[in-house]
KOLVEXDO-749255 format. One record per atom (N, C-alpha, C, CB): x, y, z; atom name; residue in three letters; residue number from 1. Coordinates in nm, 4 decimals. Glycine has a CB too. Layout:
SITE;px;py;pz;name;resn;resi
SITE;X;Y;Z;CA;ALA;NUM .
...
This chain:
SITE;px;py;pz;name;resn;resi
SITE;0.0845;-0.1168;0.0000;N;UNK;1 .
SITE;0.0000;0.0000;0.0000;CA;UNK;1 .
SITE;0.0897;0.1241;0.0000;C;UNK;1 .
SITE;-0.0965;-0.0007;0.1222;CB;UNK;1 .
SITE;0.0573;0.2138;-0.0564;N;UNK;2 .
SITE;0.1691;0.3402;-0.0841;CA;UNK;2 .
SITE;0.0672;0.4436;-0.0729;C;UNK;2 .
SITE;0.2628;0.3470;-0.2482;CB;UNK;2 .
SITE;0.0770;0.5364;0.0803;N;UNK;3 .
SITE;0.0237;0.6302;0.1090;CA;UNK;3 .
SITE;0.1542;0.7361;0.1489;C;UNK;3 .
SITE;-0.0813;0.5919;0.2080;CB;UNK;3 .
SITE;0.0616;0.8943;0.1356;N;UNK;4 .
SITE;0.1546;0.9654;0.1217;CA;UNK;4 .
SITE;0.1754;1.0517;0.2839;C;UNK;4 .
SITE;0.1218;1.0487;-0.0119;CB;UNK;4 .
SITE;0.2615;1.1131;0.3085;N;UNK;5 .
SITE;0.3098;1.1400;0.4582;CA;UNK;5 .
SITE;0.1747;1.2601;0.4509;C;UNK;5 .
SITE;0.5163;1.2061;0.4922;CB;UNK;5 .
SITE;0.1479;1.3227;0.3871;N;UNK;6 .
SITE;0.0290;1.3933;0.3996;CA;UNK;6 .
SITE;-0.0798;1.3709;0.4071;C;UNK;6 .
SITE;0.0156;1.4483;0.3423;CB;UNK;6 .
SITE;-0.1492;1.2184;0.3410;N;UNK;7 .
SITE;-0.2076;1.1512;0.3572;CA;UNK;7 .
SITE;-0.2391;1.1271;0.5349;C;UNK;7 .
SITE;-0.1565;1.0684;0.2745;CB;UNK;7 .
SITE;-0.1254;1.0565;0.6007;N;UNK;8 .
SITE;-0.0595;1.0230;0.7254;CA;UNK;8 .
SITE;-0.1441;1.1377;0.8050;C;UNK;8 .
SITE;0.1225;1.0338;0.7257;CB;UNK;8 .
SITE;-0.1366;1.2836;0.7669;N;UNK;9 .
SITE;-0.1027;1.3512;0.8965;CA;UNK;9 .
SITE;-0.2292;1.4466;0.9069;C;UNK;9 .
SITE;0.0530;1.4355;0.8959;CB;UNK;9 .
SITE;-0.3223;1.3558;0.7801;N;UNK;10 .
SITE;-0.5010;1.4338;0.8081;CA;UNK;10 .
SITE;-0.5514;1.2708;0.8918;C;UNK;10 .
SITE;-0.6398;1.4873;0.5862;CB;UNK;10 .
SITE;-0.5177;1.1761;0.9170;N;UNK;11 .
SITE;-0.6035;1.0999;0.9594;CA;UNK;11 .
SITE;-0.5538;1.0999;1.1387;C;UNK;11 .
SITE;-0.5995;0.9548;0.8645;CB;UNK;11 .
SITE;-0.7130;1.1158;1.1992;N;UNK;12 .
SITE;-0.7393;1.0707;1.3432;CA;UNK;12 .
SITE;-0.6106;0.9675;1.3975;C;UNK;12 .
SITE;-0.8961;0.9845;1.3460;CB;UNK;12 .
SITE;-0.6071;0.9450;1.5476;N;UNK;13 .
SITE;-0.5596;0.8918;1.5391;CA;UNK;13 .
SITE;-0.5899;0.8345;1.6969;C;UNK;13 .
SITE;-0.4645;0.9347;1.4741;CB;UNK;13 .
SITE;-0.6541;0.6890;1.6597;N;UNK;14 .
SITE;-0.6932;0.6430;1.8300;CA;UNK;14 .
SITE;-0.6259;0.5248;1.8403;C;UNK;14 .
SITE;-0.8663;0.6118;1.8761;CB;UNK;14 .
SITE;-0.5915;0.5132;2.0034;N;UNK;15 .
SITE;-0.5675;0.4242;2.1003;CA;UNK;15 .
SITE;-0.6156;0.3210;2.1402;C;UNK;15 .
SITE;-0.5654;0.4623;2.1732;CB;UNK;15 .
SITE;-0.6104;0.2118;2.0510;N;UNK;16 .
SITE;-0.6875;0.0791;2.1073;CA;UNK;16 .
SITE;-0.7353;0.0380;2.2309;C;UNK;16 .
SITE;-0.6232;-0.0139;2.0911;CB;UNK;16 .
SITE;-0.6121;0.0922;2.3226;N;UNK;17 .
SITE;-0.6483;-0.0002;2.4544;CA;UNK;17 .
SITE;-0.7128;0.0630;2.5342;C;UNK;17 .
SITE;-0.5426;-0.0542;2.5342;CB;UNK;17 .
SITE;-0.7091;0.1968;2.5227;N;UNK;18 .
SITE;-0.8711;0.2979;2.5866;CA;UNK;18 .
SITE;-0.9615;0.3576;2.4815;C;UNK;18 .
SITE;-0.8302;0.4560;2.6828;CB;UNK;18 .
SITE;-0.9501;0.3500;2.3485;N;UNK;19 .
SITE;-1.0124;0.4348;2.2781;CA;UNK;19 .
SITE;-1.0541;0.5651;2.2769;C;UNK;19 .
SITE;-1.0781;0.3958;2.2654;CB;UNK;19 .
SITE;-0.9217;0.6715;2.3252;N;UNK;20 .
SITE;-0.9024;0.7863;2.3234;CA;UNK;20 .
SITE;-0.8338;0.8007;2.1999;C;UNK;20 .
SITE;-0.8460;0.8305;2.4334;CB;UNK;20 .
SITE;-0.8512;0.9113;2.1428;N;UNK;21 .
SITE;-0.8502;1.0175;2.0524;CA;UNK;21 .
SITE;-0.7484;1.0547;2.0627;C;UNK;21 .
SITE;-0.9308;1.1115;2.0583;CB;UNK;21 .
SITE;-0.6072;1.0686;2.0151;N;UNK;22 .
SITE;-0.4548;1.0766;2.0420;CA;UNK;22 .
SITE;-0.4284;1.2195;1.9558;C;UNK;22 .
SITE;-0.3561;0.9232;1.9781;CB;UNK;22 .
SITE;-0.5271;1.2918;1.8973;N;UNK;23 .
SITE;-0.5002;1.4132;1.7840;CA;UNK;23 .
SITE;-0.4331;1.3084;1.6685;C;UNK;23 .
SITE;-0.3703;1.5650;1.8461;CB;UNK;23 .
SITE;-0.4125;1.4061;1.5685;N;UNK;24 .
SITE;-0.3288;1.4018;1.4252;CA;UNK;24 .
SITE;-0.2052;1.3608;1.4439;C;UNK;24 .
SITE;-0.3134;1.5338;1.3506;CB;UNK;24 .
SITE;-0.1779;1.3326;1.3392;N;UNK;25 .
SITE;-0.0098;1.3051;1.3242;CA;UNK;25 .
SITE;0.0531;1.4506;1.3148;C;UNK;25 .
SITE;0.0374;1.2070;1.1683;CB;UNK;25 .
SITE;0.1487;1.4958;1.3971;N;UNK;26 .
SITE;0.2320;1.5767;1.3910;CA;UNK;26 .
SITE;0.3382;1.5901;1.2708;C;UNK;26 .
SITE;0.2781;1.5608;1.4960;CB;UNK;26 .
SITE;0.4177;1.4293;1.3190;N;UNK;27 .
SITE;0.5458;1.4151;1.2463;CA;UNK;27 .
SITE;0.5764;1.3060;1.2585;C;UNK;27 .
SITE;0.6492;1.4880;1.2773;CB;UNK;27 .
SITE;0.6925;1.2566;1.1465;N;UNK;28 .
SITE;0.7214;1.1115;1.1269;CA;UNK;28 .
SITE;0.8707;1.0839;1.1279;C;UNK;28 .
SITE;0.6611;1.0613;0.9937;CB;UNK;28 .
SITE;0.9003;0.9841;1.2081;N;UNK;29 .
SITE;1.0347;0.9483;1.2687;CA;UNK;29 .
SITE;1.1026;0.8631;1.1474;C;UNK;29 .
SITE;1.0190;0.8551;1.4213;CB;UNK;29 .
SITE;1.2185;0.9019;1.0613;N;UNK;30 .
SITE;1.2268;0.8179;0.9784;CA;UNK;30 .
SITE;1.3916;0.7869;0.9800;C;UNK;30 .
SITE;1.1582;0.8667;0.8513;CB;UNK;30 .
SITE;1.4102;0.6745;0.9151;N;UNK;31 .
SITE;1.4854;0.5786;0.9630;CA;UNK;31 .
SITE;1.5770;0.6076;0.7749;C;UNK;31 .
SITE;1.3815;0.4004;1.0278;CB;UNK;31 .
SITE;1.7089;0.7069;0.7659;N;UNK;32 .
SITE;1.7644;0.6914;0.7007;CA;UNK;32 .
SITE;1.8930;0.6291;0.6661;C;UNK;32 .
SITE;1.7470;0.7538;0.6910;CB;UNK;32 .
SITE;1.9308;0.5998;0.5682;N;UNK;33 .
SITE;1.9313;0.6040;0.3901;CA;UNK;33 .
SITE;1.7624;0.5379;0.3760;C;UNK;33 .
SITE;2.0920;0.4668;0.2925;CB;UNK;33 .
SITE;1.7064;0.4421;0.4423;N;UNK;34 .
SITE;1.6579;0.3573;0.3922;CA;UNK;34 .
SITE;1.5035;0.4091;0.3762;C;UNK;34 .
SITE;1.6909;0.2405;0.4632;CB;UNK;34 .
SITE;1.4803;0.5445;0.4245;N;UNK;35 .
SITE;1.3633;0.5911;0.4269;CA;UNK;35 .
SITE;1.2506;0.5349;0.4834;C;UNK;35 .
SITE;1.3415;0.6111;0.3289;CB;UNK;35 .
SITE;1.3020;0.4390;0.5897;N;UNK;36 .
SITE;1.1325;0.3615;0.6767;CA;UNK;36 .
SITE;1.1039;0.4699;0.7564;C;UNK;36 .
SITE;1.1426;0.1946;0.8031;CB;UNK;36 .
SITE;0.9614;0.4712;0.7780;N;UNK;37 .
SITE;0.9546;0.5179;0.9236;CA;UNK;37 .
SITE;0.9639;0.4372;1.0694;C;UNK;37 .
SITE;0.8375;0.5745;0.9268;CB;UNK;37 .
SITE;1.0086;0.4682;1.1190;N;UNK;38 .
SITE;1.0287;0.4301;1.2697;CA;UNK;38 .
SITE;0.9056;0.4937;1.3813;C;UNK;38 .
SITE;1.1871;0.4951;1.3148;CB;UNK;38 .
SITE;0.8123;0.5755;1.3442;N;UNK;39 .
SITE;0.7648;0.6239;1.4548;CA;UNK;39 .
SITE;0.7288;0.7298;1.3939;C;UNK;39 .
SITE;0.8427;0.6341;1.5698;CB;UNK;39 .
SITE;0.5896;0.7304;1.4774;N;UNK;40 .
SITE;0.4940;0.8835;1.4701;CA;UNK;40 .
SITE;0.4427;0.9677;1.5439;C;UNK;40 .
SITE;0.3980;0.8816;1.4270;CB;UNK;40 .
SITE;0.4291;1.0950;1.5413;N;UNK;41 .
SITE;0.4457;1.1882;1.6374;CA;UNK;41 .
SITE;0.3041;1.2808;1.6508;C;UNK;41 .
SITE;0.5762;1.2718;1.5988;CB;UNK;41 .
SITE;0.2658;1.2488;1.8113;N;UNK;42 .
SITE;0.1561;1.2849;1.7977;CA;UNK;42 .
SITE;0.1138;1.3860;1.9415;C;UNK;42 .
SITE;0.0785;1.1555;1.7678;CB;UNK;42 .
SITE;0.0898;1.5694;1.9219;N;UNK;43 .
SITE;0.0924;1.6175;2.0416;CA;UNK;43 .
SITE;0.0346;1.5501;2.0991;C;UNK;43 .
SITE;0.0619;1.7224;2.0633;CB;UNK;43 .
SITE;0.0915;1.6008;2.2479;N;UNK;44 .
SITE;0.0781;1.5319;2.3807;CA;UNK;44 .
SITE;-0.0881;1.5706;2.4339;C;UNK;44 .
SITE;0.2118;1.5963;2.4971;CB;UNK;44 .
SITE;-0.1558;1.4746;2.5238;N;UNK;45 .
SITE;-0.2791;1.5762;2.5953;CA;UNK;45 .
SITE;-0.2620;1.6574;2.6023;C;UNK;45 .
SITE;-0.3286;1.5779;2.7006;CB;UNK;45 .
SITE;-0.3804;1.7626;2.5923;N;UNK;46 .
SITE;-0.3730;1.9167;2.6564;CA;UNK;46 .
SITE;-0.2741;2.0091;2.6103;C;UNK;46 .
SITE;-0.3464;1.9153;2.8026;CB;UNK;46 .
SITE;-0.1970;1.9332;2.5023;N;UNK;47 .
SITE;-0.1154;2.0870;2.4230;CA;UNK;47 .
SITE;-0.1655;2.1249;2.3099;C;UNK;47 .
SITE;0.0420;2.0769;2.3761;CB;UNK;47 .
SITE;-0.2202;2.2797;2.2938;N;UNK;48 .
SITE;-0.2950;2.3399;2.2126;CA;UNK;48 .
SITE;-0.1521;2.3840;2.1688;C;UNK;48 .
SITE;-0.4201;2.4370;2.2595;CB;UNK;48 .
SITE;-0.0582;2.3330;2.0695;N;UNK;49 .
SITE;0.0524;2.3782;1.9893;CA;UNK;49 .
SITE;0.1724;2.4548;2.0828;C;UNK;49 .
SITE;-0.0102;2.4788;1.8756;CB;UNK;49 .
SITE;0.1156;2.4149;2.2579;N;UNK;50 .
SITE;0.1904;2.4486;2.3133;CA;UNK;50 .
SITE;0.1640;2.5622;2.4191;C;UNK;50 .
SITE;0.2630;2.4609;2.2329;CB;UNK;50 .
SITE;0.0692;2.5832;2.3723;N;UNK;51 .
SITE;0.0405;2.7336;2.4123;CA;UNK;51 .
SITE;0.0194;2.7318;2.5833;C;UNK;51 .
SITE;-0.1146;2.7962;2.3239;CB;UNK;51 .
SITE;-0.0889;2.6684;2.6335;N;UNK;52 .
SITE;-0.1150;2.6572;2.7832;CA;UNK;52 .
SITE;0.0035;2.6268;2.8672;C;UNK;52 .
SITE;-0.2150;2.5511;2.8105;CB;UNK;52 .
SITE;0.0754;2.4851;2.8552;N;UNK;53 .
SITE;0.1747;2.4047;2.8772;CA;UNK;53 .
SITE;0.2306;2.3402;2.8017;C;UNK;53 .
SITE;0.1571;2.3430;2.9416;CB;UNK;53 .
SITE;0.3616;2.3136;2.7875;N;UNK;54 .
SITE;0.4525;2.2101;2.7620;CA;UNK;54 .
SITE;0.4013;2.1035;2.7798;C;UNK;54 .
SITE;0.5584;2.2108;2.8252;CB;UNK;54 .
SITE;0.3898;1.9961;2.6801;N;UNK;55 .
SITE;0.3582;1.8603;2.6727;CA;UNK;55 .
SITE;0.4284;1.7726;2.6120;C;UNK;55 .
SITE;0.2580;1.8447;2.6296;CB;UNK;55 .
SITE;0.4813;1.6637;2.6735;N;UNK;56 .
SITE;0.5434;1.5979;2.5690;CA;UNK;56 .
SITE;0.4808;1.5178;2.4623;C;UNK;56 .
SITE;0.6202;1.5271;2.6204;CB;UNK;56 .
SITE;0.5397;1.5331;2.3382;N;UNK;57 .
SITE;0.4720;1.4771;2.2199;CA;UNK;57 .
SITE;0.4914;1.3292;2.2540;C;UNK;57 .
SITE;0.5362;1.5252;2.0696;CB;UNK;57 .
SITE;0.3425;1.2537;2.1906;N;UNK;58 .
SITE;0.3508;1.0803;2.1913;CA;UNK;58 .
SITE;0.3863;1.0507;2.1020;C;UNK;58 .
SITE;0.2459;0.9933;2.2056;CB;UNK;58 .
SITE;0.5107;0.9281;2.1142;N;UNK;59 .
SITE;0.6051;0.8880;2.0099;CA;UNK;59 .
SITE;0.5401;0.7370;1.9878;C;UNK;59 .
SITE;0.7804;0.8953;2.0609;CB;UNK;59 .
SITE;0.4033;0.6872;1.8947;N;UNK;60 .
SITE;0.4405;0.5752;1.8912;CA;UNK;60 .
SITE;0.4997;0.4687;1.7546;C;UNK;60 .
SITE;0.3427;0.5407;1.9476;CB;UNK;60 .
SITE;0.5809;0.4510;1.8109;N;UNK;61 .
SITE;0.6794;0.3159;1.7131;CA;UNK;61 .
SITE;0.5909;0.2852;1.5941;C;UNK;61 .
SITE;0.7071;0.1370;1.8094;CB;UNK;61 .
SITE;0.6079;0.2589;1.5163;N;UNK;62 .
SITE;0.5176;0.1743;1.3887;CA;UNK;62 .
SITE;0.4920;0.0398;1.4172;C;UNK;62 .
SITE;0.5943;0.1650;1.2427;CB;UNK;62 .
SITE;0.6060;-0.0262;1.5025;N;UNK;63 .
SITE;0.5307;-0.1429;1.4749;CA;UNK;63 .
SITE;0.3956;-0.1598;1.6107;C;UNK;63 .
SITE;0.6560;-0.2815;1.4702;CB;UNK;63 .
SITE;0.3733;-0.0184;1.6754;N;UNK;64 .
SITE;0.2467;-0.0629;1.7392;CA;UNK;64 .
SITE;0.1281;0.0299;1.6613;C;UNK;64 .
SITE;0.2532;-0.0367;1.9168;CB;UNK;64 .
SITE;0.1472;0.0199;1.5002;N;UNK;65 .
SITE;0.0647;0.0831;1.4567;CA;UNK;65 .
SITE;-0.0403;-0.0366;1.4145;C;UNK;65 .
SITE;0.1205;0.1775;1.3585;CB;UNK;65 .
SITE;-0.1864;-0.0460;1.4494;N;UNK;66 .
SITE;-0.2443;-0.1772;1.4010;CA;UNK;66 .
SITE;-0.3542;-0.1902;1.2712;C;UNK;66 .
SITE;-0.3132;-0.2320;1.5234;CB;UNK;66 .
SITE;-0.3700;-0.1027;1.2387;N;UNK;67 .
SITE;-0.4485;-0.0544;1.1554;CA;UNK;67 .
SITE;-0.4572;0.0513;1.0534;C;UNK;67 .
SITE;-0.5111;-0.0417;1.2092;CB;UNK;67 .
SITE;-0.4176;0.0934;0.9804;N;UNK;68 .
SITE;-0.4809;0.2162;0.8753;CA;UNK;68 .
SITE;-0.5902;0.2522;0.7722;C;UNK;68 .
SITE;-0.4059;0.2377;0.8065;CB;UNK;68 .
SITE;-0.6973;0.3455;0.8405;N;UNK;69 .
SITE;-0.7870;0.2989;0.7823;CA;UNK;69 .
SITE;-0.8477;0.4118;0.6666;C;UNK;69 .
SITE;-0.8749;0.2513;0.8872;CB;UNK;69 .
SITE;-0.9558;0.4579;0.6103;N;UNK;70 .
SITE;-1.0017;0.5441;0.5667;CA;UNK;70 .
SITE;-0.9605;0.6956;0.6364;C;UNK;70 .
SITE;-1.1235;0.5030;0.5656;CB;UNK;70 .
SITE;-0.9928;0.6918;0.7511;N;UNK;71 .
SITE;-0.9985;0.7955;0.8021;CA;UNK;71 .
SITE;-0.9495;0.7917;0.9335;C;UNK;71 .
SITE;-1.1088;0.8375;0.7894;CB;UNK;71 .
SITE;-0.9171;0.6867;0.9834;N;UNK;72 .
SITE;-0.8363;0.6757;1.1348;CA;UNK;72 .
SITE;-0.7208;0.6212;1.1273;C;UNK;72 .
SITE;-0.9015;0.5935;1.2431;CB;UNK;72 .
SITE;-0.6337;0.6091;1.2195;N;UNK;73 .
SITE;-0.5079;0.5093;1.2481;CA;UNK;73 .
SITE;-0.5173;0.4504;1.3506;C;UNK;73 .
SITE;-0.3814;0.5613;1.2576;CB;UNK;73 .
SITE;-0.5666;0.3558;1.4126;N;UNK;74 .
SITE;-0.5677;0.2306;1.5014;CA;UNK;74 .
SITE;-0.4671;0.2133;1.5903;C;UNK;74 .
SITE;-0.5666;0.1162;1.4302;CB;UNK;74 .
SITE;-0.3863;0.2528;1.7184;N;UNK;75 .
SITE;-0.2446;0.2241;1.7682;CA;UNK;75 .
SITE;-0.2640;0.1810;1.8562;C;UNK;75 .
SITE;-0.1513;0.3095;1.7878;CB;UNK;75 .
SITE;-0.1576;0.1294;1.9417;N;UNK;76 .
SITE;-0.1496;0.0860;2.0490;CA;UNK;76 .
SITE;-0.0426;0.1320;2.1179;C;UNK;76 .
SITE;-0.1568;-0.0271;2.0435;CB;UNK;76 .
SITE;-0.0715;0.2677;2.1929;N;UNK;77 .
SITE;0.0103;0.3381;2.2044;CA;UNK;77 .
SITE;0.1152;0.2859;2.3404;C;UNK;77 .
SITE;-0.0592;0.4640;2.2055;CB;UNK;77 .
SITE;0.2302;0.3442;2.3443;N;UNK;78 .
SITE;0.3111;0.3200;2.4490;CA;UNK;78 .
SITE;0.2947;0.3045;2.5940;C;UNK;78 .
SITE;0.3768;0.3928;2.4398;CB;UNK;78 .
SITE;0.3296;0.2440;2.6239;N;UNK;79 .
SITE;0.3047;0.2663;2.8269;CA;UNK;79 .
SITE;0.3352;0.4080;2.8372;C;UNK;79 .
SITE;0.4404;0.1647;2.9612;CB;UNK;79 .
SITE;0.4468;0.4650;2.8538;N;UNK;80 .
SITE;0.4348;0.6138;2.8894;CA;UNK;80 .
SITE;0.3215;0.6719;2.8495;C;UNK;80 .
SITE;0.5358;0.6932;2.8370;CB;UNK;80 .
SITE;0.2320;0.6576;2.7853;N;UNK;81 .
SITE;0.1261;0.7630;2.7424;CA;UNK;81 .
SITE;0.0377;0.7909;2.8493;C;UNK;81 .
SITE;0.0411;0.7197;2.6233;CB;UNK;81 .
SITE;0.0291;0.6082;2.8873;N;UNK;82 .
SITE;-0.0843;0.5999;2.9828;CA;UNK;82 .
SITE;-0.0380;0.6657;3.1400;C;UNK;82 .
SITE;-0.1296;0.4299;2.9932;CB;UNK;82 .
SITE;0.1054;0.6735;3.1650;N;UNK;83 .
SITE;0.1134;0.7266;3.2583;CA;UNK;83 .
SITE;0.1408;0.9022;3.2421;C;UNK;83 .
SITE;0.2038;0.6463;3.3204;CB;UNK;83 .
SITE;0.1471;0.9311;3.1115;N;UNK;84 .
SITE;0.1423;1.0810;3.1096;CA;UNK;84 .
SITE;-0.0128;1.1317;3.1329;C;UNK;84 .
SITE;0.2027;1.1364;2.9619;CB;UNK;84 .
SITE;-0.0981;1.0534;3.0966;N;UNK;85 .
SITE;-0.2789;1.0733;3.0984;CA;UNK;85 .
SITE;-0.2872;1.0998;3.2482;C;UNK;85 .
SITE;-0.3941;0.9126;3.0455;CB;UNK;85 .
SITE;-0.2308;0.9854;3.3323;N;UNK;86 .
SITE;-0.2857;0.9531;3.4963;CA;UNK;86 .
SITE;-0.2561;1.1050;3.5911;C;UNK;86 .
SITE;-0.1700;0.7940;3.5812;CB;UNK;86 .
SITE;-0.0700;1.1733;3.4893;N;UNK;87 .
SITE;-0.0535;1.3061;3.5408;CA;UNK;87 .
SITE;-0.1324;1.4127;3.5545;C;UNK;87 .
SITE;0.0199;1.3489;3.4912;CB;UNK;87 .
SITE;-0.2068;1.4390;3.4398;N;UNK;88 .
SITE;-0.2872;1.5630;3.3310;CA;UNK;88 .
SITE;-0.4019;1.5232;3.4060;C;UNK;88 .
SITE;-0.2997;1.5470;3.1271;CB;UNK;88 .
């Protein structure tokens, strides 16, 4: 399947294991010469581009990406996420 990084960074993007709403793709971690991606970047809770607070952006890996669909991306995001949520 050959989708484009812009493609990538209009689709939703939820969390399997709570089914929260993770925002858009920010940015994409890529893995050169070979051009894979490694990972996608997605603001953190509660950062409106930064503005209120500092948040750290959620980094998750590709291979806990489980799905790509029409209009969502399916993940299974990292343990840290869930303990950045329990902070916020």
């Amino acid at each position: 399947m050959l989708v484009r990084a812009s493609a990538l960074k209009r689709k939703e993007v939820i969390n399997v294991c709570d089914g929260r709403r993770l925002g858009v793709i920010s940015d994409l971690e890529l893995i050169l010469p070979e051009g894979r991606i490694q990972a996608v970047v997605v603001p953190g809770p509660g950062s409106l581009g930064g503005l209120f607070r500092p948040c750290q952006p959620i980094v998750v890996p590709w291979c806990n990406i489980r799905k790509i669909g029409d209009d969502v991306i399916i993940v299974d995001a990292p343990r840290n996420y869930c303990k950045q949520l329990e902070q916020n």
